[in-house]
N, C-alpha and C positions, 0 to 999 in steps of 0.2 A: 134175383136179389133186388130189393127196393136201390131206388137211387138214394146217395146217400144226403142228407140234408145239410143243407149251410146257413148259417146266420148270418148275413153282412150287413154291418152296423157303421156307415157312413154317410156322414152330411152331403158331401161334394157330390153333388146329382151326377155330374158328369163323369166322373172316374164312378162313382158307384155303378152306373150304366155299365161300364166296361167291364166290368170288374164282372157281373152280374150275367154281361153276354157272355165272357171268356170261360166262367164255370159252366153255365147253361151247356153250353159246345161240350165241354166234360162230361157231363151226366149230372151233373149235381142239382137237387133242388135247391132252387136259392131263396132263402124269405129276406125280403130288405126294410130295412128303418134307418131313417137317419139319428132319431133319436133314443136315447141311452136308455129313457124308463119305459118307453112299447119295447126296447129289446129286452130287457128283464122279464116283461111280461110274456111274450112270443115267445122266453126258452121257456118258461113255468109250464103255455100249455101245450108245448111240443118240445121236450129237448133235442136240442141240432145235434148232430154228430160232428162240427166242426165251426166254430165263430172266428170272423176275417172283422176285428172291433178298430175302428180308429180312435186314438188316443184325446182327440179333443170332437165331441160330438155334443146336438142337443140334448138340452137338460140333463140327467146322470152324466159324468163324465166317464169314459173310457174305463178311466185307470179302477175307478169305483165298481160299473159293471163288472170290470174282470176279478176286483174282490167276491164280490156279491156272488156272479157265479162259481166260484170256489167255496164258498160257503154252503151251497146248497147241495143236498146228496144228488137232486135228482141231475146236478149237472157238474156237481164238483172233477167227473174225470173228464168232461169235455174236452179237448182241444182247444186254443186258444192263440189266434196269432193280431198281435197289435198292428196296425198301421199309425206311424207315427212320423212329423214332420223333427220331432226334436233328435239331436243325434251327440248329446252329450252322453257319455259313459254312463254318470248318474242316472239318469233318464231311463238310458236304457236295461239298466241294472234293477231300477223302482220297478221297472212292467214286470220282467223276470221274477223278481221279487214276489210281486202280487199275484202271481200266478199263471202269466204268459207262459206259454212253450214256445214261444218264436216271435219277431217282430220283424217288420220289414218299414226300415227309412225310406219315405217320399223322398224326389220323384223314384217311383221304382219299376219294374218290366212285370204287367200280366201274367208275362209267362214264367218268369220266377215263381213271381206267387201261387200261379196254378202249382209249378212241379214243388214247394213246400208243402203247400196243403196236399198233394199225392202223397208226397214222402211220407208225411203221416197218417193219412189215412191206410197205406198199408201196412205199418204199424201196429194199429192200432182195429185194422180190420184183418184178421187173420186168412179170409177166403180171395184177396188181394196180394195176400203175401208172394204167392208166383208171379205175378206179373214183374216186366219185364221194367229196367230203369230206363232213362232215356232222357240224356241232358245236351241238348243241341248234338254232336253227332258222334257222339260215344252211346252204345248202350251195355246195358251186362243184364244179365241174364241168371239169376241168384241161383233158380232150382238148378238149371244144367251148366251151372258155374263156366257162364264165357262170356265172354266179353269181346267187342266190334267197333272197328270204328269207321266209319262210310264204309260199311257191309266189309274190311278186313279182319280176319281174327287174330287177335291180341294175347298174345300169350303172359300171363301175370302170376308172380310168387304167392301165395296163401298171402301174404302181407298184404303186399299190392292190394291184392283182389278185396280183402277187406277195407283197406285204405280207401281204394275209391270208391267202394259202394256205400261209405259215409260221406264221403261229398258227393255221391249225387244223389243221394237220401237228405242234404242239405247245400242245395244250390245256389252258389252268390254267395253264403254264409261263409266268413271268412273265423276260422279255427288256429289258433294258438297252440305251439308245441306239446304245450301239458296239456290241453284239451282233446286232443291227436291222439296224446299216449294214453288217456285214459279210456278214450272210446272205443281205438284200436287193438292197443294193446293191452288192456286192463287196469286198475285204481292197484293193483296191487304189483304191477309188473316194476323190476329193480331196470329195466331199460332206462339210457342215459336217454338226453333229451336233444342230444345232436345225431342220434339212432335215427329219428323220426328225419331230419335233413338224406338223410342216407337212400330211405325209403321213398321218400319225395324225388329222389333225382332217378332213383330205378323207374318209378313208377311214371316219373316222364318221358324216360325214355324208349318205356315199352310202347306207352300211344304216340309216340311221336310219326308224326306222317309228313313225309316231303313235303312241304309249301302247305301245310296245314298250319294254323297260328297252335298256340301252347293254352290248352285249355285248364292248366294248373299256373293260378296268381300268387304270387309272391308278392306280399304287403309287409313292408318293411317295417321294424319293428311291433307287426302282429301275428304274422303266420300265413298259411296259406287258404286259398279259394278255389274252388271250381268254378269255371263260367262256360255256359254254354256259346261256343263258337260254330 
């Protein structure tokens, strides 16, 4: 199977470097620009299988490229994850908006980013779909449904199990009640929205490991996070 390709579209020489070794180390081909209109161009004669766009770049801006490629068939279902210094709601609702799948607020962790962009690429590459998750030292195992954490196995409910393999299919992204119940439990499910609190205290209690920290964040009045510990 080809490696798969990356667009990364960043000014900041410096984080772009990293950014650029940390996929490399992955597999990923990386094409790099710091500017908005060579990236337009570089998808037109090669479309990426995944763009890491920052929100304020040379010439086109961000938010514009990630219109533009929406617009275009040959890249409309691309992938899309913003990097972005602003971290107002609005802001970050406008990217979403325009066509992001994901964004990640400056200063942020490499390795975040690398395990988003996994998250979707097995997604969205079906011959990736077995592989195995793995978010700092939990992992789960989709096909032979199990789950580990420092090589223990963790016994988990059908919920559970689903529960956490949406956060670690979104790492550091922190998800709201109704956002919970609709991924896990379904847009059409009559489940109360203090259900999902229920499921959250099982589901820490399953990986909970003596003198391990709690790798489920509780963000007061927004929901909860995975972080890798």
């Amino acid at each position: 199977m080809a490696n798969p390709r990356l667009l990364l579209v960043e000014d900041d020489e410096a984080l772009a470097e990293l950014v650029e070794f940390r996929f490399r180390a992955e597999g990923y081909d990386v094409v790099r620009t710091p500017d908005g209109d060579e990236a337009l161009l570089l998808a037109v004669e090669e479309a990426p299988d995944v763009v890491i766009l920052d929100w304020m770049v040379e010439g086109t801006s961000g938010i514009e490229v990630c219109r533009r490629l929406r617009r275009d068939k040959a890249t409309a279902h691309v992938p899309i994850i913003m990097l972005t210094a602003r971290e107002t709601e609005d802001d970050r609702v406008r990217g979403l908006e325009t066509g992001a799948d994901d964004y990640v607020t400056k200063p942020f962790s490499p390795r975040e980013l690398v395990a988003r962009v996994n998250a979707i690429m097995r997604r969205i590459r079906p011959a990736l779909a077995g592989e195995t998750l793995s978010v700092g030292d939990l992992m789960l195992d989709a096909t032979a449904h199990r789950v580990t954490r420092r090589a223990q196995a963790i016994a988990l409910g059908p919920t559970e199990f689903r529960l956490l393999r949406h956060f670690m299919e979104h790492p550091g992204r922190v998800f709201s009640r109704t956002q919970l119940l609709d991924a896990v439990w379904g847009t059409d499910s009559d489940i109360e929205l203090r259900t999902v609190d229920v499921h959250i205290r099982r589901l820490r209690k399953a990986i909970e490991l003596s003198g391990a920290p709690d790798p489920v964040r509780t963000v007061r009045s927004a929901g909860y996070a995975l972080e890798a510990v």
